[in-house]
C-alpha positions, 0 to 999 in steps of 0.5 A, spaced: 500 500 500 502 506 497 499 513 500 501 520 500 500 524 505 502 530 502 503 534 495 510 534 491 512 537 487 513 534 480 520 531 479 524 535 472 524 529 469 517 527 469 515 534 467 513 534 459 517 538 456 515 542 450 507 543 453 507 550 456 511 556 457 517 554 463 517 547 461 522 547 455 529 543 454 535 546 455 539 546 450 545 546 453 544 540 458 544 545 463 538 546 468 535 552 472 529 552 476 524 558 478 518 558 483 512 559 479 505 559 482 500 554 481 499 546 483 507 546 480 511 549 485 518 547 480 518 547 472 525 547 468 527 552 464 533 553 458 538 556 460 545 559 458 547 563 464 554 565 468 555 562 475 551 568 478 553 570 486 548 570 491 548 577 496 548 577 503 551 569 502 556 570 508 551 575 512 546 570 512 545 567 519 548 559 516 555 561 514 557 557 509 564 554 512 568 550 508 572 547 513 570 538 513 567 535 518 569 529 522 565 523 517 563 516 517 566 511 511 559 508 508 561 506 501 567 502 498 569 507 493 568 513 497 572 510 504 577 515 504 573 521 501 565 520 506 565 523 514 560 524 518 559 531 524 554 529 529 555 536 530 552 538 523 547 533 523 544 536 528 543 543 527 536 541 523 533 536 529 527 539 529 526 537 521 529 530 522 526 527 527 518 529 524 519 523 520 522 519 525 515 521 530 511 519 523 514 512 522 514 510 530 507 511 531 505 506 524 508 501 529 503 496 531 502 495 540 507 497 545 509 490 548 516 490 545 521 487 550 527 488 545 528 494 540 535 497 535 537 503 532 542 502 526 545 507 523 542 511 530 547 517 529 547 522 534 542 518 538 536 522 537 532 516 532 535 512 538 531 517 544 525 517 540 524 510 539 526 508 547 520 513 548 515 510 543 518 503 547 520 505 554 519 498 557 524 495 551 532 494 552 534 499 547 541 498 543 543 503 538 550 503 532 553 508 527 559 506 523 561 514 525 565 514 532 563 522 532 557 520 532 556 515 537 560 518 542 554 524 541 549 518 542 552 516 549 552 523 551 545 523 550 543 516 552 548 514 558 544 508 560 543 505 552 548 500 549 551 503 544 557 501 539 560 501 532 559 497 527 556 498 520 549 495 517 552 491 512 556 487 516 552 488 522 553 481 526 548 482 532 543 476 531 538 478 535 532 476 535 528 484 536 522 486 536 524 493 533 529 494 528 529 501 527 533 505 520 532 513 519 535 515 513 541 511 513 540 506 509 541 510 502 548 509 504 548 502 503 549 497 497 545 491 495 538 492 499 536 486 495 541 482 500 540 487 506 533 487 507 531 479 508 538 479 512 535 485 517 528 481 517 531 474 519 533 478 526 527 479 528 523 476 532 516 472 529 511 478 528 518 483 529 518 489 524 523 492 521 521 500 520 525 504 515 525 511 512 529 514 507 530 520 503 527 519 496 529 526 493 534 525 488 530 527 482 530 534 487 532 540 484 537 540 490 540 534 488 539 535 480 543 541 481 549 538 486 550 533 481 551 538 475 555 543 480 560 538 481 560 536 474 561 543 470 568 546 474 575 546 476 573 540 482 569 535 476 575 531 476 575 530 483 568 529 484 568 523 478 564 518 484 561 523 488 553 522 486 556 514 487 557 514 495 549 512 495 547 505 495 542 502 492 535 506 491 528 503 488 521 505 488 516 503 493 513 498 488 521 495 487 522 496 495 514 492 496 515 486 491 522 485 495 519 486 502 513 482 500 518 476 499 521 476 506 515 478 511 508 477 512 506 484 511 509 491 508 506 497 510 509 503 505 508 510 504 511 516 501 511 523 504 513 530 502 515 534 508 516 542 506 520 545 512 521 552 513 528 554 514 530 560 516 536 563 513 534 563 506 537 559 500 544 558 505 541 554 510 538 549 505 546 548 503 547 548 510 542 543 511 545 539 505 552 540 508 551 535 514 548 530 509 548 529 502 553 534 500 558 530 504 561 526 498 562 533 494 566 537 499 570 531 502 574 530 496 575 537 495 581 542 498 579 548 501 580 553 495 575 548 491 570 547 496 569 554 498 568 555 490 563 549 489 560 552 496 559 558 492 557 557 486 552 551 489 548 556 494 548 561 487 544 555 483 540 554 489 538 561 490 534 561 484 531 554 484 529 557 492 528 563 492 527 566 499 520 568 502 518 576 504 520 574 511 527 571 509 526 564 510 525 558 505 522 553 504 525 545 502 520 541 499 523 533 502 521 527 499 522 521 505 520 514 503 517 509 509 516 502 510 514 497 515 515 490 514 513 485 519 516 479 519 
């Protein structure tokens, strides 16, 4: 079962081209994005433009700073280019952990004895889940040292360690196990997601919320702003460092073969940033936009930085008030075993 619970915009690849103004080729293989009123928040338009700069970028309230961040490998191909920055992850914790709230309450009853949290991050998945279940012994893992120490600041009590979901050697059984927007970073789901059903107990469920927005303009555009300058040679395998990706009928028919029943769903969140353009770069800095900077020395990252914030200016322009808003596309399922 698929459901939505709230309009996104379309992709630019499932526009049709040709059929209204705003809606044109480009000509040049390059894409810019403009706001347009109507039911269609984002259409594509041709463009042959300069790299335009964004004023007030380094007065807004998120400096972008080029410095990187302490990261986590993930990918074999980006093992010594990924990091991760509990720190910078957590800026936006308000806005991460809605879906994390939205995912927990779709689990079934309360009398779970025995709950884990893989890919916990900072811990603030691993807090929420322990207050949904607050009678379970609760363990949470990272591949990220950074992160788990910020874990076990926060929850001295819970068991926390490192390891990485792919090799993940606990056998469980549980009667949670609980992902948020970790396992786009790990390949071949086809294997991962029967093995992590097979650590559950009988009438177990596996939750799972991932990002499903790379056919967003803020992706789109990343992916053609590593491409088109000094830094592309360096950044050859950067939009690789994410893992396998299927659609929710993929995902259903894959799940439906392991487990006795699949619940899955597609929401768009649209979260209002305050800051402008920047703080979506910001936002982006903690996640997606890792493999991006981390290959990159500081000169080339601060023009990178520069010429991203300038694109996604255009494709998001500021309201009135000066904040913005950030349409996120978030793919769930609960599979029960």
């Amino acid at each position: 079962m698929a459901r939505h619970a709230s309009a996104q915009a379309p992709s630019p690849r499932a526009l049709p081209f040709g059929d209204c103004a705003g809606r044109r080729l480009a000509l040049d293989g390059t894409l810019q994005w403009t706001a347009l009123g109507g039911d269609s928040a984002w259409q594509a338009r041709a463009i042959r433009a300069g790299r335009p700069r964004v004023a007030g970028v380094t007065s807004a309230p998120f400096a972008l700073t080029p410095e990187p961040d302490p990261m986590r490998p993930q990918d074999a191909a980006m093992e010594m280019q990924m990091s991760w920055s509990a720190t910078q992850y957590s800026k936006f914790e308000a806005e991460r952990n809605r879906p994390i709230r939205d995912l927990l309450a779709q689990l079934p009853g309360d009398d779970v004895a025995s709950a884990a949290d893989i890919g916990c991050g900072p811990g603030n998945s691993t807090e929420l889940l322990k207050q949904r279940f607050p009678d379970a012994t609760v363990i949470g893992m990272d591949s990220s040292p950074d992160m788990i120490e910020a874990a076990r600041k926060r929850m001295p009590d819970t068991g926390f360690e490192i390891a990485d979901i792919a090799s993940w050697e606990n056998p469980g059984p549980f009667d949670v196990i609980l992902s948020n927007a970790a396992l786009q970073w790990v390949p071949d789901h086809r294997a991962l997601l029967p093995a992590l059903i097979a650590k559950l107990k009988s009438g177990g469920c596996l939750a799972v919320q991932m990002p499903d927005n790379l056919d967003e303009p803020a992706h789109i555009l990343m992916r053609e702003t590593a491409a088109d300058g000094p830094w592309a040679a360096e950044l050859t395998n950067a939009s690789k460092a994410r893992g396998s990706r299927q659609s929710a009928d993929g995902y259903y028919r894959l799940l439906r073969e392991a487990a006795s029943g699949v619940d899955i769903w597609r929401t768009t969140y649209h979260h209002p940033l305050v800051g402008g353009p920047p703080a979506i770069v910001e936002w982006f800095k903690g996640t997606a936009l890792r493999p991006f900077l981390d290959p990159l020395d500081a000169t080339q990252r601060a023009g990178f930085l520069e010429r991203y914030t300038a694109v996604i200016a255009q494709a998001y322009p500021a309201l009135p008030d000066g904040s913005v808003l950030l349409p996120f596309p978030r793919l769930f399922f609960v599979a029960t075993r």
